[in-house]
C-alpha positions as CSV (number, residue, x, y, z in Angstrom):
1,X,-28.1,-26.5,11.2
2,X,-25.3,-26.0,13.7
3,X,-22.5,-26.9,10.6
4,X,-24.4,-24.7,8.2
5,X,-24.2,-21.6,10.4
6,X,-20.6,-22.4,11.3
7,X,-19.8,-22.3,7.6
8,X,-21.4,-18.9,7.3
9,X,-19.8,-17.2,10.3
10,X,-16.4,-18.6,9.6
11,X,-16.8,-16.9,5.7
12,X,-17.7,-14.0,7.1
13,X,-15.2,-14.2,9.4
14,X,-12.6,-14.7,7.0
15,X,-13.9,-11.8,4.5
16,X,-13.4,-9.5,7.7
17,X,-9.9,-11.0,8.5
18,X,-8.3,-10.8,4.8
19,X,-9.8,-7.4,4.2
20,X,-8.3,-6.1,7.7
21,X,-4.9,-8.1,6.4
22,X,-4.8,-6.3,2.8
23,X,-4.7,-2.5,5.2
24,X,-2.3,-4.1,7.3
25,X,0.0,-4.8,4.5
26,X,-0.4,-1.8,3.0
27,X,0.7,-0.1,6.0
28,X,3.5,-2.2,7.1
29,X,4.8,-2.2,3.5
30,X,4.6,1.6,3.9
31,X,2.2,2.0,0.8
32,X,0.5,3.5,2.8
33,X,1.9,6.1,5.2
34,X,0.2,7.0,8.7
35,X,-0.5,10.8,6.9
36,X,-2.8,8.1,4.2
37,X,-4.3,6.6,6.8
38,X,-5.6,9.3,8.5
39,X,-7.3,10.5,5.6
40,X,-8.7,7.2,5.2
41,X,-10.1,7.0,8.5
42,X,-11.6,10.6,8.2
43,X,-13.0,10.1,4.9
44,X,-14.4,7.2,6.2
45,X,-16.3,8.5,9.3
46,X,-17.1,11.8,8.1
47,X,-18.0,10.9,4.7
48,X,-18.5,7.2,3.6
49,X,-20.4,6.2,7.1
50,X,-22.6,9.4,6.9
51,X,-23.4,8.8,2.8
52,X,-24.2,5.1,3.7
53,X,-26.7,5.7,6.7
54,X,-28.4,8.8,5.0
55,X,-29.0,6.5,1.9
56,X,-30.4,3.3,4.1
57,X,-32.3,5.3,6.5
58,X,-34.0,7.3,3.5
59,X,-34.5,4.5,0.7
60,X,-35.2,1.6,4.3
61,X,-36.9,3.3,7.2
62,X,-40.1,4.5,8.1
63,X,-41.4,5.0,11.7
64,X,-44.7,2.8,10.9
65,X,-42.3,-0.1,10.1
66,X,-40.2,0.7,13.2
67,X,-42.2,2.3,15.9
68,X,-40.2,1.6,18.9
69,X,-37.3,2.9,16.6
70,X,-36.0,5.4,20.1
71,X,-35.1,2.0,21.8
72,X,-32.4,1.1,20.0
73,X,-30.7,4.3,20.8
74,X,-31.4,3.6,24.6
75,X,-30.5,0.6,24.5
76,X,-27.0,1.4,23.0
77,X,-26.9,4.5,25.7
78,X,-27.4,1.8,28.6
79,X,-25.2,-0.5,27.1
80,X,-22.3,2.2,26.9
81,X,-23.2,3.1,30.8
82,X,-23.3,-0.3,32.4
83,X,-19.2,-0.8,30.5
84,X,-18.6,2.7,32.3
85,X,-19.8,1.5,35.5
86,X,-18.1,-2.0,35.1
87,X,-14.9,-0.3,34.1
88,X,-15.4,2.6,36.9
89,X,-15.4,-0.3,39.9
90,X,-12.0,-1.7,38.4
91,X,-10.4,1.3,37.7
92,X,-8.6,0.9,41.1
93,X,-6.2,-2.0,39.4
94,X,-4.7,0.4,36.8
95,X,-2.3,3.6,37.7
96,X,-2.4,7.2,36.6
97,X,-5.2,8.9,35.5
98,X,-4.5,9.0,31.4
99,X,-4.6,5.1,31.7
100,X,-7.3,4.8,34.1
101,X,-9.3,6.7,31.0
102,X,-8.1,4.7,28.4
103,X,-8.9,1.5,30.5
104,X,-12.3,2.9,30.9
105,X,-13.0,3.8,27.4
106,X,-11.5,0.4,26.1
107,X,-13.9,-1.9,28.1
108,X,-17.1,0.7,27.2
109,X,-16.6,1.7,23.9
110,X,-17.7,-1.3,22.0
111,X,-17.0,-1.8,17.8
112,X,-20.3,-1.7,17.2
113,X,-20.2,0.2,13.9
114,X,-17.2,-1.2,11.7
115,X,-17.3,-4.9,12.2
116,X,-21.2,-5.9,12.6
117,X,-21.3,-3.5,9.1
118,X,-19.3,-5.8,7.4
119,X,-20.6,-8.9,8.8
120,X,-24.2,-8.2,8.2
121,X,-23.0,-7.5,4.6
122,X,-21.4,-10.6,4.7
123,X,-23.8,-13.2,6.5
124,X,-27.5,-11.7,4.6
125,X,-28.9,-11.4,1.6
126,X,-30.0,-7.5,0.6
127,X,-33.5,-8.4,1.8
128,X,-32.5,-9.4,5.3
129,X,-29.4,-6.8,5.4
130,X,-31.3,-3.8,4.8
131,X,-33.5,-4.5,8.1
132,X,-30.6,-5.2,10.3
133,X,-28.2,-1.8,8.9
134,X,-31.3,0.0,9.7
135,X,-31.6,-1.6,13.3
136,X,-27.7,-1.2,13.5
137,X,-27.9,2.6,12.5
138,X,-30.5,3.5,15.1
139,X,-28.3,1.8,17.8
140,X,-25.1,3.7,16.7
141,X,-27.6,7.1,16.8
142,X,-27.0,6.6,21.0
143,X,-23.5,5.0,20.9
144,X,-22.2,8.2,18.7
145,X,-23.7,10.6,20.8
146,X,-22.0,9.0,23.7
147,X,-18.6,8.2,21.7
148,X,-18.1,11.7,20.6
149,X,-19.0,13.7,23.3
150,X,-18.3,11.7,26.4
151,X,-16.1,9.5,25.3
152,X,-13.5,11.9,23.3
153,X,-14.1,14.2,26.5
154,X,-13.0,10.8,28.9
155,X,-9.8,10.2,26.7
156,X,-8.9,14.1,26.6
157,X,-9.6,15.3,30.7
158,X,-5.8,15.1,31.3
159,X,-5.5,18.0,28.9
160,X,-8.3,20.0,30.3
161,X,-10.2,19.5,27.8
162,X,-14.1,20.7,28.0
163,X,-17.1,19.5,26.6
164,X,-18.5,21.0,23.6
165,X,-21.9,20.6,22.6
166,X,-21.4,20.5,19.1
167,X,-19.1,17.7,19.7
168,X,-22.2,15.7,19.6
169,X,-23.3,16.2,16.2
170,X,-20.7,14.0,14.6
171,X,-21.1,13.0,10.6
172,X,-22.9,10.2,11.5
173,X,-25.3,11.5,14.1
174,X,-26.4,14.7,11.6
175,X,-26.7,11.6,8.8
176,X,-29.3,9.5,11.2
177,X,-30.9,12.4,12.0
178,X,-31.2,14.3,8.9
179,X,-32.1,11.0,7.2
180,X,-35.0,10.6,10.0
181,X,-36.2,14.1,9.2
182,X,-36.2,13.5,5.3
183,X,-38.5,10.4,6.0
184,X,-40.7,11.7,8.4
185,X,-41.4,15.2,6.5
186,X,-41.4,12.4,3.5
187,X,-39.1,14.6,1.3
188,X,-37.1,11.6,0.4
189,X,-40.1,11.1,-2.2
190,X,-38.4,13.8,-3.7
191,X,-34.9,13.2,-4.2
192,X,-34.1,12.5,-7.7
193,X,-32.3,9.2,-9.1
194,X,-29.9,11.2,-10.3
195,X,-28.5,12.2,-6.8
196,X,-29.7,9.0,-4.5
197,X,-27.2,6.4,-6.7
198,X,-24.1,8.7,-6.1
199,X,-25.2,8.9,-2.6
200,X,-25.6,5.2,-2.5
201,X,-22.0,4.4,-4.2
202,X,-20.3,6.2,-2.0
203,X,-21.8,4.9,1.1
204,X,-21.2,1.3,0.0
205,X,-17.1,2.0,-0.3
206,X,-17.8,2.2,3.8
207,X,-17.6,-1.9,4.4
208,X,-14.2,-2.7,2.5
209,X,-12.6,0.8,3.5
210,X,-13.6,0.6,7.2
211,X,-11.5,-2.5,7.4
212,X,-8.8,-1.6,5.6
213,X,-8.6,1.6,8.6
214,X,-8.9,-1.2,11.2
215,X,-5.9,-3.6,9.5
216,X,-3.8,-0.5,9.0
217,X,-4.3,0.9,12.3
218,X,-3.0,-2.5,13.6
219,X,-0.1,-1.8,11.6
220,X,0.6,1.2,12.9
221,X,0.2,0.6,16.1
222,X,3.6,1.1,18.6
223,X,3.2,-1.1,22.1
224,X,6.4,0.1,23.9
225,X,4.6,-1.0,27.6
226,X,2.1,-4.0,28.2
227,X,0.2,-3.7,31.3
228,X,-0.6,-7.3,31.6
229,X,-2.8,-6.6,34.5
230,X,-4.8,-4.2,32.6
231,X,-5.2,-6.2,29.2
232,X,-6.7,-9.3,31.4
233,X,-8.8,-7.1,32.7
234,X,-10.6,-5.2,29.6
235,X,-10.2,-8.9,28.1
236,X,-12.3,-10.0,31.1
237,X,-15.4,-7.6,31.1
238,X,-15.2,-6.7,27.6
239,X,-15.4,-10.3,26.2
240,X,-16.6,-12.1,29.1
241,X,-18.5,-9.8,31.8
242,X,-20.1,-7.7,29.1
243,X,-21.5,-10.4,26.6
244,X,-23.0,-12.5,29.6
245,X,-24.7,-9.7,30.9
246,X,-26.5,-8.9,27.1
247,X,-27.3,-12.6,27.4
248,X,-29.5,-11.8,30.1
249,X,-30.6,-9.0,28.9
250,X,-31.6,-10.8,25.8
């Protein structure tokens, strides 16, 4: 049991690692320029993402087959908070306020959109994905509403700048919640074939191109300055401190 899961985490694994690789080459081999992958990331996020959770939460969800649907939003919310708080009480170790921020937002912010998308894709059959992107989508309903309101006003205080409500509706927030509306007024009854598949295609480009943004981002990443201190310490309570502490929440 132990080897057969093994073998199916480590392919998944490895379909994750070579289509990060292929965007890292890409970039490094300046096939694609940091201007490309910009618009990559964009129409990913504001696109792709929002096509792919409109068409799962519409053709997957319904709030008789998920009635405590609002926890997983919490959840993600408390989540977000108790990697604030952890960060907040370590904050002391790291100098100047920009990095203090991005210490903060590091060790918070978790990838819980990009990478569990892929590897749901990759570890489950349809049957036993289509559950779990549900499940993952309403979790990412509270982490995006955190991400893109808090957390892009965290990473920007140093330039003054304030928060804006409308900075909470991103793509994929008015996707979950335009999806949720559709099912619960049950209007997605009436969305025609002809307009769900396109929907659907272009939502399922959101796996391999969400990858390719995270390998080329890699790639085009500069590190002029390694706070060693700093690293060991996001290493610490992000991959240590933080997954203890959901195993006793679990």
């Amino acid at each position: 049991m132990f080897w057969q899961a093994f073998r199916m985490t480590g392919a998944a694994t490895l379909q994750i690692f070579i289509l990060g690789l292929i965007g890292y080459i890409l970039v490094k081999k300046n096939i694609l320029g940091e201007a490309g992958l910009d618009i990559l990331s964009r129409l990913t996020i504001e696109i792709t993402l929002p096509f792919l959770i409109f068409y799962q939460l519409i053709s997957q969800f319904s709030f008789s087959m998920y009635p405590n649907w609002w926890l997983y939003p919490v959840l993600s919310i408390l989540i977000t908070g108790i990697g604030l708080a952890l960060a907040y009480c370590f904050s002391g170790a790291v100098a100047g306020r920009e990095r203090k921020a991005q210490f903060m937002s590091l060790v918070a912010f978790q990838n819980s959109g990009y990478l569990p998308l892929v590897l749901i894709a990759a570890l489950l059959p349809k049957d036993k994905a289509d559950p779990m992107l549900v499940f993952l989508f309403l979790f990412l309903l509270g982490f995006n509403l955190v991400m893109f309101s808090f957390g892009a006003y965290l990473l920007t205080a140093h330039k003054n700048k304030k928060f804006e409500l409308g900075s909470l509706f991103s793509p994929p927030v008015v996707a979950i919640i335009l999806g949720m509306l559709m099912v619960y007024f049950r209007l997605n009854r009436f969305i025609p074939g002809a307009v769900i598949k396109p929907v659907q295609m272009i939502g399922e480009t959101t796996l391999p191109l969400a990858m390719l943004v995270v390998g080329g981002s890699l790639a085009a990443a500069r590190i002029t300055r390694v706070d060693k201190k700093a690293v060991f310490l996001v290493s610490a309570l992000k991959l240590v401190v933080m997954p203890l502490l959901g195993l006793v929440l679990v």
